[in-house]
MIBADREN-120603 format. One record per residue (C-alpha): residue number from 0; residue in three letters; x, y, z. Coordinates in Angstrom, 3 decimals. Each point is the difference from the previous one (the first is absolute). Last residue first. Example, Ala and Ser with C-alpha at 12.3 -4.5 7.8 and 13.67 -1.06 7.14 Angstrom:
2
  kollum  kolgu        xx        yy        zz
       1    Ser    13.670    -1.060     7.140
       0    Ala    -1.370    -3.440     0.660
This chain:
113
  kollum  kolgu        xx        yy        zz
     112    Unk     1.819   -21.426    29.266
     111    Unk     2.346     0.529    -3.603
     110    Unk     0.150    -2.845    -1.917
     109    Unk     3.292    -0.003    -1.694
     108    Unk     0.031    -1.066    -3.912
     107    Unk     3.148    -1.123    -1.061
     106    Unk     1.482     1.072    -3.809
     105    Unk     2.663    -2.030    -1.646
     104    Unk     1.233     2.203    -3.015
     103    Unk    -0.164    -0.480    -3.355
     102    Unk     3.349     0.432    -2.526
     101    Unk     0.277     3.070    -1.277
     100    Unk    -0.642    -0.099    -3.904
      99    Unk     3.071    -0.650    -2.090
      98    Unk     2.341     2.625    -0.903
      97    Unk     0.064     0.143    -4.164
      96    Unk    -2.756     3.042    -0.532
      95    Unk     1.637     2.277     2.739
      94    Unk     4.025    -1.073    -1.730
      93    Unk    -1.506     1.037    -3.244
      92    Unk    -1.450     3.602     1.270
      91    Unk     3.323     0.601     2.061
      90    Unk     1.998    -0.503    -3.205
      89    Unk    -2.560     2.252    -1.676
      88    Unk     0.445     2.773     2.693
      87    Unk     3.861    -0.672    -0.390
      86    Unk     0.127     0.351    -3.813
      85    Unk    -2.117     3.357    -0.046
      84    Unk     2.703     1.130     2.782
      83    Unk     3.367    -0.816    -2.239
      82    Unk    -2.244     1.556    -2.894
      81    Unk    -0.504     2.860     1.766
      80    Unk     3.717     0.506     1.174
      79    Unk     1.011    -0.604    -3.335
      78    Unk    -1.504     2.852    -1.137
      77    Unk     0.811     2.339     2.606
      76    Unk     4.057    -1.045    -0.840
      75    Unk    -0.760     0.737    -3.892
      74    Unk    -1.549     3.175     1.051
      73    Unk     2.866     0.750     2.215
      72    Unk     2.733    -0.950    -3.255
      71    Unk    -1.835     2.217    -2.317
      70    Unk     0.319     2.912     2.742
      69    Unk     3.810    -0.980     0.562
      68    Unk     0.074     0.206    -4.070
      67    Unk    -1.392     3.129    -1.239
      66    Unk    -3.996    -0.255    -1.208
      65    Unk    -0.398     0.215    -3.801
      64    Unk     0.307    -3.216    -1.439
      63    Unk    -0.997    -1.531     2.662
      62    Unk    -3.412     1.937    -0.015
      61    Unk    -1.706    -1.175    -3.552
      60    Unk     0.328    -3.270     1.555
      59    Unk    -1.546     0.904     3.623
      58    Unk    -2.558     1.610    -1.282
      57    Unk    -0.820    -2.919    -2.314
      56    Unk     0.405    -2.462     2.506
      55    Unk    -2.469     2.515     2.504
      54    Unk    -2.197     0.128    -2.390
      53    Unk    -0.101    -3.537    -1.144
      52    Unk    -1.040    -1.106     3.285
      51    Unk    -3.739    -0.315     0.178
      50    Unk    -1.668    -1.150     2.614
      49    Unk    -1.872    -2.928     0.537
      48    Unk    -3.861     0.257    -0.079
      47    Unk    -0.037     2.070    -2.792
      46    Unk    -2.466     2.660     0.311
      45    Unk    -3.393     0.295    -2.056
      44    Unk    -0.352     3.229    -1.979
      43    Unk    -2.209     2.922     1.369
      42    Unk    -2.322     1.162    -3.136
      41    Unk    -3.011    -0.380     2.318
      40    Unk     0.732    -0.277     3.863
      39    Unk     1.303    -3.430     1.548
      38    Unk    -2.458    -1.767     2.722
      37    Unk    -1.974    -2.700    -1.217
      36    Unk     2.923    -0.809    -1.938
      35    Unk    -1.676     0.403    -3.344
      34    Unk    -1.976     3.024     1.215
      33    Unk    -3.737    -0.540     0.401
      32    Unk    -2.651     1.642    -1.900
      31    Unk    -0.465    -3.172    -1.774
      30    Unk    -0.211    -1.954     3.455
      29    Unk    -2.473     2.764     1.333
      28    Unk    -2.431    -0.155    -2.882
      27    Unk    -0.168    -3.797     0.328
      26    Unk    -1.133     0.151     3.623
      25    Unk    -2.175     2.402    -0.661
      24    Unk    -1.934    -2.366    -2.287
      23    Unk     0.530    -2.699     2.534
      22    Unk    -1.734     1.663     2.278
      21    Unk    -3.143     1.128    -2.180
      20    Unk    -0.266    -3.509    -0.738
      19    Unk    -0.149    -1.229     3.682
      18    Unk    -2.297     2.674     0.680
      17    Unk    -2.123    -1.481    -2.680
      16    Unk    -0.128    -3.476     0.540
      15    Unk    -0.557     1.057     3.974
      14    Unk    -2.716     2.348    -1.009
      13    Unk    -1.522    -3.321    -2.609
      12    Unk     0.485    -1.990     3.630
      11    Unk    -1.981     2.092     2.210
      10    Unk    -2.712     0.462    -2.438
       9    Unk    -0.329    -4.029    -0.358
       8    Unk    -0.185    -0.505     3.239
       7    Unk    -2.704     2.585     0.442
       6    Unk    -2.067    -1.236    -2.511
       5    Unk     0.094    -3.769     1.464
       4    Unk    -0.650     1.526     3.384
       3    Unk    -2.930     1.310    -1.306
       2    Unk    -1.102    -2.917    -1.694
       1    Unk     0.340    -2.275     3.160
       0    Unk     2.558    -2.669     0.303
């Protein structure tokens, strides 16, 4: 290789080094600057990823001793109406994950002319 070409290559690469250092410099700044989530605001509080019912079961505790009795008797009735459709979607669920895989079919090629 000639010495000017040696000179160059080197030049090229110490801008490379450098640009590659500069890079990961801002990429440093910008991950501390980040949000925890990548997306949630400052001072906002992670979410539960189930939710929470002991609201409502408190609500609805400190309310039966308060509410007349046909309306207690509805919200009992609504109640169970959920949990008799919570149990069929699981139900469903199981009996998806138990039912064996479809058999495979026989498949003919026709030629076409």
């Amino acid at each position: 290789m000639a010495e000017p070409d040696r000179e160059a290559y080197a030049a090229a690469e110490r801008l490379v080094r450098e640009a590659h250092a500069r890079a990961e410099e801002a990429a440093r700044a910008a991950e501390a600057s980040a949000p925890p989530n990548g997306w949630a605001t400052p001072g906002e509080t992670p979410k539960a990823a189930t939710p929470d019912f002991n609201a409502l079961f408190a609500l609805l505790d400190a309310a039966k001793d308060n509410l007349p009795p046909e309306l207690l008797r509805q919200v009992a009735d609504a109640l169970r109406e959920l949990l008799l459709a919570l149990r069929a979607v699981i139900d469903y669920s199981i009996e998806r994950l138990e039912r064996p895989p479809a058999p495979a079919r026989d498949v003919e090629d026709i030629p076409i002319s």
